[in-house]
LUMZA-327709 format. One record per atom (N, C-alpha, C): x, y, z; atom name. Coordinates in steps of 0.1 Angstrom, whole numbers, plus 5000, padded with zeros to 4 digits. Layout:
N
R;X;Y;Z;atome
R;X;Y;Z;CA
...
This chain:
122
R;X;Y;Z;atome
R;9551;2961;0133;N
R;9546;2947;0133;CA
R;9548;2941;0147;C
R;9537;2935;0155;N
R;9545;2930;0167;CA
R;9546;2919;0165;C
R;9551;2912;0174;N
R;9556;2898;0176;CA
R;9558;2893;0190;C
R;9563;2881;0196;N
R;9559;2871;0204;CA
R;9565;2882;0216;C
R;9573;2889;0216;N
R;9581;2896;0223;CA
R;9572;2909;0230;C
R;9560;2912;0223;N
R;9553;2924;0224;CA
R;9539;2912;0235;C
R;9544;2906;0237;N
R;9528;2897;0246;CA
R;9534;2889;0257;C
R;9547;2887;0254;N
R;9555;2880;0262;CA
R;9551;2881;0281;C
R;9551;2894;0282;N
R;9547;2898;0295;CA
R;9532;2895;0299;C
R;9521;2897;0291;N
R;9508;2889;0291;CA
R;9508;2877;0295;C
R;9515;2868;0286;N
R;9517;2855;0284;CA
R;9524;2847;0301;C
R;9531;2862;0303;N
R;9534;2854;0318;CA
R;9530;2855;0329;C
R;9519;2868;0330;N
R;9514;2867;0335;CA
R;9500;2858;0338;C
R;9495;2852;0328;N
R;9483;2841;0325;CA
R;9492;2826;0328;C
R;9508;2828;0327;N
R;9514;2814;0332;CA
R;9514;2813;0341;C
R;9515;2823;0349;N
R;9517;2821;0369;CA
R;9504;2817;0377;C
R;9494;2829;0366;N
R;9481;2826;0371;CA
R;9478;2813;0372;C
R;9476;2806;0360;N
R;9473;2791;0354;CA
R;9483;2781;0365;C
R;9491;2785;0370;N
R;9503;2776;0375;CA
R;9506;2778;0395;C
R;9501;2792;0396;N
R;9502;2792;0414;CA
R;9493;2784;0423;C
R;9482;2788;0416;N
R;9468;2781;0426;CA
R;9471;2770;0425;C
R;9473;2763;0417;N
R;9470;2750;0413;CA
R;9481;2737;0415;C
R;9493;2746;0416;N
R;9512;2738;0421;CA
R;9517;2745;0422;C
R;9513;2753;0436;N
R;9523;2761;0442;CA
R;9541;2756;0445;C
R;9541;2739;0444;N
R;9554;2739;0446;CA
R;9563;2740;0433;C
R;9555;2735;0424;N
R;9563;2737;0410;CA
R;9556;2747;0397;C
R;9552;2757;0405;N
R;9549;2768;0394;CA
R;9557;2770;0386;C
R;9569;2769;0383;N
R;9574;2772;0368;CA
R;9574;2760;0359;C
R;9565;2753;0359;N
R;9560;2742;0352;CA
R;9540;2739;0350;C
R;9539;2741;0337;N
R;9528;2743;0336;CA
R;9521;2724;0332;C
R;9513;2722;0339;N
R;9505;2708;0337;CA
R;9495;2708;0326;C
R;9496;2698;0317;N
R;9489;2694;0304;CA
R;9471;2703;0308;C
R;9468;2697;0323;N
R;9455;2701;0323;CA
R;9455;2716;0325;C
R;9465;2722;0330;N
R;9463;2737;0336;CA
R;9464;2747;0320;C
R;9473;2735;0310;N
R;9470;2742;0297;CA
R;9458;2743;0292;C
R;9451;2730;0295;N
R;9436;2722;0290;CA
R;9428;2736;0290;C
R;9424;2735;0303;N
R;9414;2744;0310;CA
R;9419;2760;0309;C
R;9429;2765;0304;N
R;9431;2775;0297;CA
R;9420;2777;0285;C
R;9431;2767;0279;N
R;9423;2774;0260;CA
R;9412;2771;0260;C
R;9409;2757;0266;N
R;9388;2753;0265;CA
R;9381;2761;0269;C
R;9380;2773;0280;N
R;9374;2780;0287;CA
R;9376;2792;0277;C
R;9382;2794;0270;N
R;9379;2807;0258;CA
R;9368;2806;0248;C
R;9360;2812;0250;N
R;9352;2816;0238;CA
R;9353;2814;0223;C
R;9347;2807;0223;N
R;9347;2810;0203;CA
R;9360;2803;0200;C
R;9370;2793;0205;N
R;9381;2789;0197;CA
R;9377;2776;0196;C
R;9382;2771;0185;N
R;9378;2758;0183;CA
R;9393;2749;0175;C
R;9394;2745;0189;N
R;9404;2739;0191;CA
R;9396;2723;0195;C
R;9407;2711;0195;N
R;9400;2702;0199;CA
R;9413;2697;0214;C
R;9407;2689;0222;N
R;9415;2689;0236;CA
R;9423;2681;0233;C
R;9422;2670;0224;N
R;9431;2657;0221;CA
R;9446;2669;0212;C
R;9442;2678;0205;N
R;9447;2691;0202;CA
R;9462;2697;0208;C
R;9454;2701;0224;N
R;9460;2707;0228;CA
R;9468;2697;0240;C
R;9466;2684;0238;N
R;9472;2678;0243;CA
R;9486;2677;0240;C
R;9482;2671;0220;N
R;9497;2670;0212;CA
R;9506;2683;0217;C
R;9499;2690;0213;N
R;9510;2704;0215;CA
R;9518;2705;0230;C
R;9511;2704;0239;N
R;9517;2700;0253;CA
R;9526;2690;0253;C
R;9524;2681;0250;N
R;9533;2672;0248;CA
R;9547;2673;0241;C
R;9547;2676;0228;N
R;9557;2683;0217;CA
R;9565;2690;0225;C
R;9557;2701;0232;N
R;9566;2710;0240;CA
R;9571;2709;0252;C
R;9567;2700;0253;N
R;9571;2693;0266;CA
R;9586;2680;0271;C
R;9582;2680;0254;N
R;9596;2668;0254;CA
R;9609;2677;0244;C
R;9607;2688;0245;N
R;9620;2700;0242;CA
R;9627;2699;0257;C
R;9624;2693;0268;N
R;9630;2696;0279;CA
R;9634;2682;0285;C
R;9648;2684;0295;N
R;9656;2669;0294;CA
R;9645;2662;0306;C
R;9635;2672;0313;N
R;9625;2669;0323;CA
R;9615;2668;0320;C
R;9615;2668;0306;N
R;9597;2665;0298;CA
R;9587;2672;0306;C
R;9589;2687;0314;N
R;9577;2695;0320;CA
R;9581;2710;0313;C
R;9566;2710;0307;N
R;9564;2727;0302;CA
R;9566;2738;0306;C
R;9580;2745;0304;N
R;9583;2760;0315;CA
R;9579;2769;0305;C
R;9582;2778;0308;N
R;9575;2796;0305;CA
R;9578;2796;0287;C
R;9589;2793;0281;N
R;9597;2793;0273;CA
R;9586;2780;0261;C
R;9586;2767;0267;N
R;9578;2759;0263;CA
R;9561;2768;0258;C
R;9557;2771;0268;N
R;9544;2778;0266;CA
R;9543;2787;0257;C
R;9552;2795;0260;N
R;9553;2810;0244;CA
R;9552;2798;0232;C
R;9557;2788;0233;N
R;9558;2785;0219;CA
R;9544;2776;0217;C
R;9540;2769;0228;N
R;9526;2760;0229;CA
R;9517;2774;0223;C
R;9518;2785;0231;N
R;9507;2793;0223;CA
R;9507;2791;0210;C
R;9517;2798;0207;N
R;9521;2799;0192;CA
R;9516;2788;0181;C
R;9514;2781;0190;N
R;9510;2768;0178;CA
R;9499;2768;0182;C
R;9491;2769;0192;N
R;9474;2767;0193;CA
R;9471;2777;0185;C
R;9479;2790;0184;N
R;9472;2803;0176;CA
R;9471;2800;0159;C
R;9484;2789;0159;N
R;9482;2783;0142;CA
R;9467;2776;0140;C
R;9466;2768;0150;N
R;9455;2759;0147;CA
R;9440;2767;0149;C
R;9442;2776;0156;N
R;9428;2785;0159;CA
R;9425;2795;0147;C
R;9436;2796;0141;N
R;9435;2814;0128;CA
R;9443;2805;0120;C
R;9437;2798;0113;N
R;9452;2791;0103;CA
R;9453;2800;0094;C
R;9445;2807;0087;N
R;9443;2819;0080;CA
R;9451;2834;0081;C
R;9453;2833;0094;N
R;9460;2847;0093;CA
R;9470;2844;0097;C
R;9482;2859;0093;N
R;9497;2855;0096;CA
R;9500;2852;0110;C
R;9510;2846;0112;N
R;9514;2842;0129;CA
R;9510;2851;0139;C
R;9517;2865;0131;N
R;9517;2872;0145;CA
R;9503;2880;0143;C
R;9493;2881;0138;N
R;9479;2886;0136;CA
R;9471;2870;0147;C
R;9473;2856;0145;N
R;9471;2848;0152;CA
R;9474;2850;0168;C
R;9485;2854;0168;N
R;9490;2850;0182;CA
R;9480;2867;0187;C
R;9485;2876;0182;N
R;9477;2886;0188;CA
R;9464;2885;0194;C
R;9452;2879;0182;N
R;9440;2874;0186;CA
R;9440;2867;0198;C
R;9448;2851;0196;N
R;9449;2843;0210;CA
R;9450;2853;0221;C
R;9464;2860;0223;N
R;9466;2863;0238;CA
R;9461;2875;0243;C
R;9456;2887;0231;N
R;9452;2901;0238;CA
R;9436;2901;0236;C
R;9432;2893;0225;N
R;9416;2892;0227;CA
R;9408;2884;0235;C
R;9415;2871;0234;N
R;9412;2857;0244;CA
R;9419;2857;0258;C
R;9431;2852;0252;N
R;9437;2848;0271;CA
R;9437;2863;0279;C
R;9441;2878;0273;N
R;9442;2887;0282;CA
R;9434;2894;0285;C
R;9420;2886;0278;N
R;9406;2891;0290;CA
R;9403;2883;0302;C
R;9407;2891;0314;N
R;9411;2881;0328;CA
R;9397;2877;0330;C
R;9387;2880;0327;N
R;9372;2877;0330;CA
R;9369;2864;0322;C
R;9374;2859;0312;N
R;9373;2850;0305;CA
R;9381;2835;0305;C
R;9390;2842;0311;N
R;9405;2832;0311;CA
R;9402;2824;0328;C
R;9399;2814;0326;N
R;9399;2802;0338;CA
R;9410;2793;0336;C
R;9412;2791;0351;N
R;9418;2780;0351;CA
R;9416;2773;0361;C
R;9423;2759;0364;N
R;9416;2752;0372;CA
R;9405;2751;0385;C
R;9416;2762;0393;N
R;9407;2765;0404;CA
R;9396;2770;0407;C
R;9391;2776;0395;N
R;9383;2789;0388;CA
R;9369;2778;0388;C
R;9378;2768;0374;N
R;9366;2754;0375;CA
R;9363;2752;0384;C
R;9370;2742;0399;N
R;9364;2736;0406;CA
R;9361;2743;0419;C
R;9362;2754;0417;N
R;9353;2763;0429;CA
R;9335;2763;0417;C
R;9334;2766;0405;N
R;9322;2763;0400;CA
R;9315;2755;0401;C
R;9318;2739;0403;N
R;9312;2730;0395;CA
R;9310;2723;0415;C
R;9314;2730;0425;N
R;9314;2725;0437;CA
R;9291;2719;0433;C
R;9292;2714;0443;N
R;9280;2706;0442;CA
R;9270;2708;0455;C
R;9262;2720;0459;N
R;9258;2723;0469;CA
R;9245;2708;0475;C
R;9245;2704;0483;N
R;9233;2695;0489;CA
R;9221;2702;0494;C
């Protein structure tokens, strides 16, 4: 059976990604939006942003610095994967989330990903 432990390394690697480009000075702190534009940019989840706000938040105020570190995130997944599969057990959830969604690197955006897209040619 796997569990949080078996993705863990996935998971940090899509943290640094989501977190270098974007705050190089405080990469071990992930920003509400750099969560945002994670999970919204996945296919097929239907999650809502006001959603994934709460959850950032929640896990965000586990820390005496109220900012999301690596530790915070494993568990922020964990709970978007409740809300995305409520149906299946946790660890069939989390699996889906991180090895079908987030750890297809072609699918998985994040900020800078967006706004190199949405540049506005004249």
């Amino acid at each position: 059976m796997a569990d949080e432990a078996d993705y863990e390394e996935e998971m940090w690697s899509i943290f640094i990604k989501a977190n270098v480009g974007n705050n190089p000075r405080e990469w071990s702190h992930m920003r509400k939006r750099e969560l945002v534009l994670c999970i919204r940019s996945l296919p097929g989840l239907r999650i809502m942003e006001a959603d994934i706000n709460v959850i950032h938040q929640s896990e965000s105020a586990k820390n005496p610095n109220r900012k999301l570190e690596f530790r915070n995130f494993v568990d922020a997944v964990k709970a978007i994967a409740k809300k995305c599969y409520p149906k299946d057990k946790e660890e069939e959830g989390l699996r889906k989330l991180v090895v079908e969604k987030m750890g297809k690197e072609e699918q998985l955006k994040v900020s800078s990903d967006v706004r190199a897209s949405n540049v506005v040619r004249c």
